[in-house]
C-alpha positions in Angstrom: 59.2 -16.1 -26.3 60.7 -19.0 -25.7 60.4 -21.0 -22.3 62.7 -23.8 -21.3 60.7 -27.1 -20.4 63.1 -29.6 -19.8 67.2 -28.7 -20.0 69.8 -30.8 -21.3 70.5 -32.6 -17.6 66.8 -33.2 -17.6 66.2 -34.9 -20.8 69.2 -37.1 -19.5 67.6 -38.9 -16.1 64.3 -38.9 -18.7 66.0 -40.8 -21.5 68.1 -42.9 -18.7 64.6 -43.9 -17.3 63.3 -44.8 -20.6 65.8 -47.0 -21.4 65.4 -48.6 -18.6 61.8 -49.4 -19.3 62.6 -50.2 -23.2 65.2 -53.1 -21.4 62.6 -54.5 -18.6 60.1 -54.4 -22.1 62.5 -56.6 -24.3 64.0 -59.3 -21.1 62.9 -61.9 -23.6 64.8 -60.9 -26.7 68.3 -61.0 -27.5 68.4 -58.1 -29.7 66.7 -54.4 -29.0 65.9 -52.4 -32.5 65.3 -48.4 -32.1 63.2 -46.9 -34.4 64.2 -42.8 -34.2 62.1 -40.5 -36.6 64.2 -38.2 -38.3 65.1 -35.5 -37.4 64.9 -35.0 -33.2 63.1 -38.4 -32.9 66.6 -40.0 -34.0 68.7 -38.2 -31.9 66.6 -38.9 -28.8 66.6 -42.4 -29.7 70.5 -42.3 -30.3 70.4 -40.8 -26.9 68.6 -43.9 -25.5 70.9 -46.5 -27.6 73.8 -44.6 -25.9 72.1 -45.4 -22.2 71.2 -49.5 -23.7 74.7 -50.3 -24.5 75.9 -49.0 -20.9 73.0 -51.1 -19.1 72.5 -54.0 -20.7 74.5 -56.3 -23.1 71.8 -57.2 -25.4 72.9 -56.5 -29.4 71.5 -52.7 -29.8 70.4 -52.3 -33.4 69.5 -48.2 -34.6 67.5 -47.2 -37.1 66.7 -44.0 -38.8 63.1 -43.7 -40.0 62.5 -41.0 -42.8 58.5 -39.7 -42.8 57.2 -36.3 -44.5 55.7 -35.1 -41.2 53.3 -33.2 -43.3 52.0 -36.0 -45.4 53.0 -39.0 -43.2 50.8 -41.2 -45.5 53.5 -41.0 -48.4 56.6 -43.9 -48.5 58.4 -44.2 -45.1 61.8 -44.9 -45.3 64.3 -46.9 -43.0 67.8 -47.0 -42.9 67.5 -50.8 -42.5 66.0 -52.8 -44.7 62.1 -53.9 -43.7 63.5 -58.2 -43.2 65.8 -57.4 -40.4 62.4 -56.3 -38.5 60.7 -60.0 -38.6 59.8 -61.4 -35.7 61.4 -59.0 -33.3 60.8 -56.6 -31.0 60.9 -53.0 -32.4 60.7 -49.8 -30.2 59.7 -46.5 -32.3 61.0 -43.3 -31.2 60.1 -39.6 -31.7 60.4 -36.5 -29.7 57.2 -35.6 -29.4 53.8 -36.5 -29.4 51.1 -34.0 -30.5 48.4 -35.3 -32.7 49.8 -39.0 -33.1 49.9 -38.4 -36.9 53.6 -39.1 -37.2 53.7 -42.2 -34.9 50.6 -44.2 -36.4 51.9 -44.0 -39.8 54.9 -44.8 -38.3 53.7 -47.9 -36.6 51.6 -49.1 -39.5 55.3 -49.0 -41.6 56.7 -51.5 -39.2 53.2 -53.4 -38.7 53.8 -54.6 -42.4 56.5 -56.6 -41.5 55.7 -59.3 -38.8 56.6 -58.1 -35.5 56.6 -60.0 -32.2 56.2 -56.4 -30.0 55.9 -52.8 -31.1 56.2 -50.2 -28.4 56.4 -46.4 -28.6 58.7 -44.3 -27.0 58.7 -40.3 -26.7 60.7 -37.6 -25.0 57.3 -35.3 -24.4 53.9 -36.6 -24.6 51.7 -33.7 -25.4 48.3 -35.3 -24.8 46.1 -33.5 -27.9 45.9 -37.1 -29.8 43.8 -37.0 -33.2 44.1 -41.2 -33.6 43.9 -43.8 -30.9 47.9 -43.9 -30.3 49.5 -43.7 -26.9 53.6 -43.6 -26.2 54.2 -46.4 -23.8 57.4 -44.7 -22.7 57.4 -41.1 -22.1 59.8 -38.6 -20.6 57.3 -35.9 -19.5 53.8 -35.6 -20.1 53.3 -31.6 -21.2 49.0 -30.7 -21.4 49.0 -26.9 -22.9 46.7 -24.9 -24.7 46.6 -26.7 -28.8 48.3 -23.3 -29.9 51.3 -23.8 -27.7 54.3 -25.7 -29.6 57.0 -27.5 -28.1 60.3 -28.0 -29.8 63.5 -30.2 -29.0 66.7 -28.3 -30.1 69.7 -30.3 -30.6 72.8 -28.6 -29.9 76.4 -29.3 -28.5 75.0 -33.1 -28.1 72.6 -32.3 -25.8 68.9 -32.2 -26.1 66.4 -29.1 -24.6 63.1 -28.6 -25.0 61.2 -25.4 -25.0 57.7 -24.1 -25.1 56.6 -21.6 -27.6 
């Protein structure tokens, strides 16, 4: 059975707020890149774009990230090619964060390219990390049992989470 963590109004003030903090992050850089893992990690971060361009009139740049969540370690893919990414600041995005598995590989994509800041933003930080990653912008931090999944549903544009 499913139970409703956080509901569509919710995730809102949560992705409001950690847009917010993504801005105060990037006050010395004129452009802000988003990094969304496909599939819910992309619309979350499309989510946050949306709240940037109301805020703030800094260029917003998107980008989708393509992984294998179940071999992470084979070729990442970006929707943007890996020069546009030198010497800026890039902010990845992803739903949520179990193990970490997803994000490091993630993170050590983008570390290939000179960066001057990496940060790490997630919707629901579920605090049973496998490798030394944290999110340094998070929505809701969720400790349950290892067993216990969360999932982000997309539907109707808006966002909810549930606990199964």
């Amino acid at each position: 059975m499913k139970e409703i963590i956080l509901k569509p109004d919710e995730i809102e003030k949560k992705i409001e707020r950690i847009a917010y903090q993504i801005l105060e992050s990037n006050l010395d850089f004129n452009k802000i890149f988003i990094a969304g893992i496909a599939k819910n990690g992309f619309h979350v971060a499309k989510k946050i774009v949306e709240n940037l361009k109301i805020i703030c009139d800094k260029e917003i740049i998107l980008c989708e990230v393509i992984v294998d969540k179940k071999n992470p370690q084979k070729k990442i893919i970006t929707s943007l090619g890996n020069e546009i990414y030198k010497n800026v600041s890039v902010t990845i995005v992803d739903d949520v964060l179990h193990t970490g598995t997803t994000l490091i590989y993630v993170v050590k994509h983008f570390l290939e390219v000179k960066l001057k800041q990496c940060k790490t933003a997630v919707l629901i930080n579920r605090n049973h990390k496998l490798f030394p990653i944290k999110a340094d912008f998070k929505g809701l931090s969720f400790s349950t049992s290892i067993n216990k999944n969360i999932e982000v549903n997309f539907e109707n544009n808006k966002l909810t989470a549930y606990l199964n």
